[in-house]
Structures are given as C-alpha cells and as structure tokens.
N, C-alpha and C positions, 0 to 999 in steps of 0.2 A: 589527414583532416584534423584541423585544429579542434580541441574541447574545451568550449568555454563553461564559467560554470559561475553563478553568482555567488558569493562570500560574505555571510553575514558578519563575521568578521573583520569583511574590509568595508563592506557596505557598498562594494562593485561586484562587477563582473569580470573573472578572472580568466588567463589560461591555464589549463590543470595538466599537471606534469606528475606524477606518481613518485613519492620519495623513494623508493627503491625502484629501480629503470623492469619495466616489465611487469612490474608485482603491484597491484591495486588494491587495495586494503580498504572497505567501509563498515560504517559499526550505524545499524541504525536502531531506534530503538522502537521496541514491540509494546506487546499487548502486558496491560497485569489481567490474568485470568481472574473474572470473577462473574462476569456477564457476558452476554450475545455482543460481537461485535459492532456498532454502527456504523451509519455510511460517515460521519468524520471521521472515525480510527480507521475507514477504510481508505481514504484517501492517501496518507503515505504510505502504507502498504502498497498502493500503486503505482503512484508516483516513483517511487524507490523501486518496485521493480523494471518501470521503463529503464531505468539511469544504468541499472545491472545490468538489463539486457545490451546497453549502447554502452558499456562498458567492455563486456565481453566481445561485441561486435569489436571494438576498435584495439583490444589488446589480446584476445582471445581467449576461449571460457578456462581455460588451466587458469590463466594469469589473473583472473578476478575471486577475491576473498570479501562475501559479503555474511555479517554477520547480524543476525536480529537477534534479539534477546526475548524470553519469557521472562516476565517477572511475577512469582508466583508464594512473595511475602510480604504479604501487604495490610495495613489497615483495611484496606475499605474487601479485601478477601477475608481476612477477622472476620469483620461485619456479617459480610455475608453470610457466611458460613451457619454463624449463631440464627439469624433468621434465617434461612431455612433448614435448621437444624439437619445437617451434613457435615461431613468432615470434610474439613482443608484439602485433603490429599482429592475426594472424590469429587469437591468440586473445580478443584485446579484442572484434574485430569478430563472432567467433562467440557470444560470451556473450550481452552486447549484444544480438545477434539473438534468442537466447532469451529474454535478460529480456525484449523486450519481447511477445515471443510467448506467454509463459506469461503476464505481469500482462494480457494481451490477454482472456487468456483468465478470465480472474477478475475482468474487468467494468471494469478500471480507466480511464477517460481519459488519453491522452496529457498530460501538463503542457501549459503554454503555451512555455516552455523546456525545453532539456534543454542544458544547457553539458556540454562535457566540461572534464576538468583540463589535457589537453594543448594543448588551447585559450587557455589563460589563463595560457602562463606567465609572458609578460613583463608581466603584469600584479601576478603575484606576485612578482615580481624587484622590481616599484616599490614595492609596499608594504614588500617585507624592506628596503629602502635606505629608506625614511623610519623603521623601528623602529629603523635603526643610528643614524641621524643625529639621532635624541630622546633617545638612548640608552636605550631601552627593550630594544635586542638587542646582541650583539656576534658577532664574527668568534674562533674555535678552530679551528684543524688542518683548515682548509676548510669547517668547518660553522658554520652563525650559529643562536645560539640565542635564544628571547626569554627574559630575563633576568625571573624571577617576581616578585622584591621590588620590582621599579624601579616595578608597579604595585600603587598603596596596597590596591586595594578588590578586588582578583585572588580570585575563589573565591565571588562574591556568588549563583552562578547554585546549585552545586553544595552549596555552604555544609559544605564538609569542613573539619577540623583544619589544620595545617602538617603532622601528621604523618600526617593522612591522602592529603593532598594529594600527599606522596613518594611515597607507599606506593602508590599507584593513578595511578602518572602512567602507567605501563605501560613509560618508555624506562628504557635503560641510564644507573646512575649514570657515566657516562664521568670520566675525569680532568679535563677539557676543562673541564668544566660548573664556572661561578662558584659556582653553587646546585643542590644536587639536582632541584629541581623544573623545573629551567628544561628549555626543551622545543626540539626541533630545527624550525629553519626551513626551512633549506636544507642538504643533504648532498651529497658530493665521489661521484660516478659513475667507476667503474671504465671502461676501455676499452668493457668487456662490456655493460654495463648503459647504460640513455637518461640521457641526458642532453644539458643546454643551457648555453649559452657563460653567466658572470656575472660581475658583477664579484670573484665568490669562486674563479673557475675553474669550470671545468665540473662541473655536477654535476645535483641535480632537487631540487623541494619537499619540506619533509615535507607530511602526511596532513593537519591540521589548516589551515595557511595557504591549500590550494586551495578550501576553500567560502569561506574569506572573500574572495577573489579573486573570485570566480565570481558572489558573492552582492551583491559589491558594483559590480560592472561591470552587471550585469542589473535590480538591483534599487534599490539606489541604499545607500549609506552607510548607512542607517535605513529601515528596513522594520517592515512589521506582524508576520508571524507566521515565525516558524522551527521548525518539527517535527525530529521523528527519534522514536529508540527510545531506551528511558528506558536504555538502555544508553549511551549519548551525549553524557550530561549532563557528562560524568567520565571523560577528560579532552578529549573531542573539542568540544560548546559551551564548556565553559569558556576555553579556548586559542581557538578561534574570536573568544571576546569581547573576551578579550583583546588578538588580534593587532589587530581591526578599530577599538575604540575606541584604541589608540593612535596607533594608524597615520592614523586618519582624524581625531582630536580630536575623537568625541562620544561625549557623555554615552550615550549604550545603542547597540548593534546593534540587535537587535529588541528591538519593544515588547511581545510575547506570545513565551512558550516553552512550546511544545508537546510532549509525552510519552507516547511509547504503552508500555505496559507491557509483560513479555516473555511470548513462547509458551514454557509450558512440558511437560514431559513427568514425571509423578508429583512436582511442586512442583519437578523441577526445571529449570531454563534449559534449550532448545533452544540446540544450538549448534554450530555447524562444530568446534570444538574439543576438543567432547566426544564428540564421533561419536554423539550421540543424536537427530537430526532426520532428517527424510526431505524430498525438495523439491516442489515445484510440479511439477515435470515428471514425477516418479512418480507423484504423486498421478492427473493428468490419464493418464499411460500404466494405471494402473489400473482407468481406467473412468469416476473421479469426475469429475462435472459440474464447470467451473472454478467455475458462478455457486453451487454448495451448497460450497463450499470458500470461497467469498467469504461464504453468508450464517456457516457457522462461525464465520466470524473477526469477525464482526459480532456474534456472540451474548453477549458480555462488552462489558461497558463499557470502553472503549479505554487506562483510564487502570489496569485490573487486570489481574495475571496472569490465563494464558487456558492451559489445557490443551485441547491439539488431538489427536484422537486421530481414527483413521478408524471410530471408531464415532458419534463426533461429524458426522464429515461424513453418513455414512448417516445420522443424523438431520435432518441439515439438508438432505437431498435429500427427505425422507418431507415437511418442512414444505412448501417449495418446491411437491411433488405436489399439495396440498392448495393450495396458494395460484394456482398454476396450474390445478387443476380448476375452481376458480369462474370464472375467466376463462375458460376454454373452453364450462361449461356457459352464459355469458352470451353466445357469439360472437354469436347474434343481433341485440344490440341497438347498436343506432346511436350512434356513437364522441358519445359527450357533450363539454360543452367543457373546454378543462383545468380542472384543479381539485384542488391541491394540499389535503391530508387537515390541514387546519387542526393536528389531535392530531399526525400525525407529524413536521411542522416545527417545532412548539414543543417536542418531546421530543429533537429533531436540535439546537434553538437553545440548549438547557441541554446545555452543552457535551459537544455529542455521544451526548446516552445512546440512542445505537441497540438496547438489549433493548426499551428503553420504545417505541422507535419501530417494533418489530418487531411487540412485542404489538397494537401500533396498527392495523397491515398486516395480520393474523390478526380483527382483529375489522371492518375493511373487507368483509376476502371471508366472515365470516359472514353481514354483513350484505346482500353480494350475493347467496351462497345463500339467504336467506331472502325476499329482498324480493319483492313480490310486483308492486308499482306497476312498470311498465316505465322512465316516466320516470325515478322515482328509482333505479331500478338502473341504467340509463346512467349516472346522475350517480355511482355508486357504484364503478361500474366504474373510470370516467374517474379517482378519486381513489383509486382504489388502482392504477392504473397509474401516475399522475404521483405518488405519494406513492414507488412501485416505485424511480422513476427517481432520486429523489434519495438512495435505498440504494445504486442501481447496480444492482434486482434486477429480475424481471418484465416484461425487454426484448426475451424473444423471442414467436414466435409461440408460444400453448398446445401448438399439435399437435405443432409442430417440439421444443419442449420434452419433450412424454410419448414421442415416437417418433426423436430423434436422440441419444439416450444410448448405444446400443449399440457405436457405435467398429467399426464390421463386426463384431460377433457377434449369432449368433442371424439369427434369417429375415430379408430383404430386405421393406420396407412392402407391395409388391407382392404376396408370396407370403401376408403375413397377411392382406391382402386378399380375397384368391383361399381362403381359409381360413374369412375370417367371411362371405362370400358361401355357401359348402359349408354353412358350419352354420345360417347363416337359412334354406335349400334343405331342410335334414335337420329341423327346428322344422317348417317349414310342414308338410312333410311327417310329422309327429310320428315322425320313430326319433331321438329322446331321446338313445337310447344313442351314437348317432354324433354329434351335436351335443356331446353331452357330450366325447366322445375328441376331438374338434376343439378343445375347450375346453381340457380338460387336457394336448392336446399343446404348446399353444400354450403354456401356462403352464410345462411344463418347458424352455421354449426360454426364458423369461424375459418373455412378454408376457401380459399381464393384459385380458383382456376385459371393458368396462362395461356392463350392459343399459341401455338408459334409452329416453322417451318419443321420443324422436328417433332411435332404432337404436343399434346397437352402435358404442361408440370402442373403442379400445386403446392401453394405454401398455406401456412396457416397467418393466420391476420398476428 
C-alpha cells in the first residue's frame, strides 16, 4: 500500500519512501513542561500518534523510531517557577508527570524516545562552536546568534518575505544583532537562572537549537519525517533547518515536514496566551472519556483548523456508544484472525484523512450489526477492532467502556445490578409499575437500561 503524506516543504502531497530501506525515523516535537497540557498541545500528540501507529502497521513496530522531545529550559518554565515559588527541577518533574498521564489517557503510545533538552546540552554547545567556526553565527555581549544572511536559501520551509520574516521572528531587535532576523543561540544566565559552563561563559540554549541537538544525536543528521503544529513552521522549523544543515553540511534536515493545523475556538486560535483554551485535565476532571476527546480531535482532517468545543466531545462519546455497542452485542463470537479494514488503512495511507477512516469504522459496525453469517461477523468484528487500533480507539473492554465513565458518580455496578435483578423479579411477576420506577430511577442516576434477546445490559449516559 502506497503512503502518501503531504510535504510542507513541497507544499504537496508526496509518496514516502524511508531513507534507509526498512528503518523509519520521526522527530516530532513535545511539550516544554511548565503547565497542564491543553486540548491544542493535545492535538499533535494525536495526530502523530495515528501516523506511528500506520507506520508500524506498514513497516513493522522494530522498524519504526519515533522520537518526541521534553523540553524542560525554558523562559517561560523560569517564569513559572519564580511565581510559584518551586524549583525548576520540581516543577519540570510534576508537569512531565501530567503530560504523560493525561496523553495516557487519550490513547496516545509512548514514543520510542523521549530526550529531554537538559540532556543535550553539550551537544548543543558542539553544534553552536561549529556555526561560529563556518561563520554562520557569531558571539555579542554573551549571546551567539546565527547570523540569517550568511544562509543563502534560509526561509525555504516557511517561504516568508524578508520583511515578513523580521516581523514574525518573535525575538528582540537587540543592538547586539548584525541582522534583525538573526536568532539567539546561546544566552548569558544570571546567578538565579540554569545554566552551563561555555566557551561564551555560562549561560543556556535558546528554544530552537535544542531539537536540532536532540533530533540529531537520536536520529541522525537526516531523517524522514519531522512534525509539529502548523504553528512551528515560523520561526521554530525554520531556525531548526537552518541550525542543522549548517552545522552538519547537509543539503535538508528532514525529508518530509509535517503540519497539524490549530484547535480553534469561534475561528479563533486556542491558546495560552489568549486565555481561551481549556486542558486535557479539565476535560478528564469533567467526566469526558479521554478516548471521545481523542476521537474529537480525529474528526477533522489533521491538516485543517478544528473547533473543539465540549459539545463536540458529547458527540464523539454518543459515536463511540454506537461503535462500542456492536462490539458488545457480538461478545459471543470467537475473536477472528487479525484483519486490518483494507478501507481504513488506505484512507489512514492518503495522508492521514482520518474523517474517511472514521466513516469507514462506522460502516464496519453497521455491518456487524447486521450480519447475520456468524463466520463473517467474527471476520467483521476482528476488522473493526484492528482497524480500532490503528485510530488508537475501540481498545477497551465494551462493558468496561458503557459502565466506567461515571468517575465515582451515580450507583456502584453492584447496586445496578442488584436493581435490574428487582426489576426482571417485578416483570415476571407483572407490577409493571415498579419495574418501570426501577427503570426510571436508574435513569435519573444516569444509567440507561437495554432490553434485548440476551437480558438486560446497562450503560451509563
């Protein structure tokens, strides 16, 4: 099966062949710990796990190296730190623990790496001393900057103006700087602040030279695919490409660039900055299922803005219901052998369209509700669970699915139990009328009773 994959790069859609035959190398980039993750940082974390998983699918899990990065020295983790008077180390290590507990919880695989930046810095000390000595950077008032003009083809990824390129670099015009555009390497650390012994005196990285450190010690010089959010293009890969093909002398960093588009809220940007997001960990403290906040973020094609709102997720828990009740009504039949949904891989292989592959998963379980040959509904079964797995969705147990959403609210399984026992009791015995209030009590508590040829199940609303 062919993998196409769009190429910001090329600004098409490409076929993707792995520069080493068999061996698949991606570098995408993570979180900088200092806050609860939001549903926009959550987005490529999912995104980029779908692409892992149909990676592994098509070359096999040895053969795939995905590496996401912590970045855990940062200005805005400074900041924080001092306002809430903590140290660095204890709040790196407490965020950290959430990111990974919340992306845990919205279905994501661990990478095959996870580098941190504090890890890597004398490797980015080696790279900033080979951009001085090309003179691609120089040394000001402690800080080394790389120097924008000194590379001819600078801005191929982003394809801005000169004068857009100022405008959106995001740092201070400093005096210091030869060029507007040029960008900090390495900055002078106060008493207060981390930093590391250099040959510039002590100080720490800027933001951009630690993925290409990171990405190039794990992954090698030239790699296949590099993700992020299409916020990233401008000026974070751009300066990535730059640092690396100088530093390294080769013609590209990676050979695919990947882009997911932003969550937005009424067309516009989610963002820490704007104070209009809300995170992963309220969402989850709310009630919502991590895996219906994951099929959400699936429901747009990865490369379009995506308005996420919590009416969106209650729709994507209603789907979920439905895709999960055919796996429950089929629990009888004997686990088939795997059998990836032919439609869903080729709709996953055209670079990513997961609505297509969604629809695909929706007409599986119609067609396990309806089949009627047992055979083939095993087979049916079996290809909408393995077709499940490479969404990341349809991995729990059915029951545990319709009856572990409640978070401790509403009756213990035990007591609905003890509930729909009373009301088949009150049926045989025809008083209606109490069968019925055992119905409808249970439904103001949030549980939903199904009649069916097999007895009664229950889910919670």
């Amino acid at each position: 099966m062919t993998l196409q994959l769009y190429n910001t790069l090329a600004r098409a859609k490409q076929e993707f062949e792995p520069l080493i035959p068999g061996h698949v190398r991606m570098y995408v980039c993570g979180p900088t710990v200092y806050d609860f993750a939001h549903i926009g940082n959550a987005r490529p974390v999912v995104v980029f796990d779908v692409l892992f998983r149909l990676l592994r699918h098509l070359y096999g899990a040895e053969a795939v190296t995905y590496a996401r990065n912590i970045t855990d020295v940062d200005d805005k983790i400074i900041a924080r730190a001092a306002e809430n008077a903590e140290s660095i180390d204890h709040l790196t290590a407490r965020t950290t623990e959430a990111f990974h507990q919340d992306m845990g919880a919205l279905g994501a695989l661990p990478p095959s790496l996870e580098p941190r930046a504090t890890d890597h810095i004398y490797r980015m000390i080696d790279m900033i001393e080979r951009l001085v000595d090309e003179d691609y950077a120089y040394e000001a008032e402690g800080h080394v900057l790389f120097h924008v003009p000194a590379m001819h083809d600078y801005g191929e990824l982003s394809r801005r103006s000169r004068d857009d390129q100022v405008a959106g670099a995001r740092v201070e015009v400093a005096p210091y700087k030869k060029d507007p555009a040029d960008f900090v390497l390495w900055k002078p650390s106060s008493d207060d602040d981390p930093g590391w012994q250099s040959p510039w005196g002590r100080g720490r990285p800027g933001w951009h030279i630690e993925c290409s450190a990171m990405a190039s010690q794990h992954l090698g010089e030239t790699f296949d695919i590099h993700g992020g959010g299409l916020d990233l293009v401008f000026p974070h890969h751009e300066n990535e490409i730059a640092q690396s093909r100088c530093a390294q002398n080769t013609p590209f960093m990676a050979r695919f660039w990947m882009h997911n588009g932003y969550v937005v809220v009424n067309g516009e940007k989610m963002s820490k900055s704007l104070g209009n997001f809300f995170t992963v960990r309220q969402l989850l403290e709310e009630g919502f299922p991590g895996e219906a906040i994951r099929l959400a973020l699936l429901s747009g094609h990865y490369r379009q803005p995506l308005d996420i709102t919590r009416e969106k997720i209650t729709e994507a828990k209603a789907q979920l219901d439905r895709l999960y009740g055919a796996l429950r009504r089929a629990k009888g039949l004997q686990r088939a052998e795997d059998t990836i949904s032919h439609g869903v891989a080729a709709a996953l292989s055209d670079d990513l369209n997961t609505p297509e592959a969604l629809a695909r998963l929706h007409a599986l379980a119609h067609e396990l509700n309806t089949q009627g040959d047992p055979e083939q509904a095993a087979l049916t079964k079996a290809a909408l669970l393995d077709s499940g797995y490479l969404l990341g969705l349809l991995q729990q147990d059915p029951e545990a699915w319709f009856r572990g959403n409640a978070d401790g609210e509403g009756p213990p399984p035990e007591e609905i139990e003890m509930l729909i026992a009373a009301r088949k009791a009150a049926r045989q015995a025809k008083d209606f009328a109490e069968a019925d209030r055992i119905r409808d009590t249970l439904a103001e508590q949030g549980v939903l009773l199904e009649d069916g040829p097999q007895g009664t199940t229950w889910r919670r609303k």
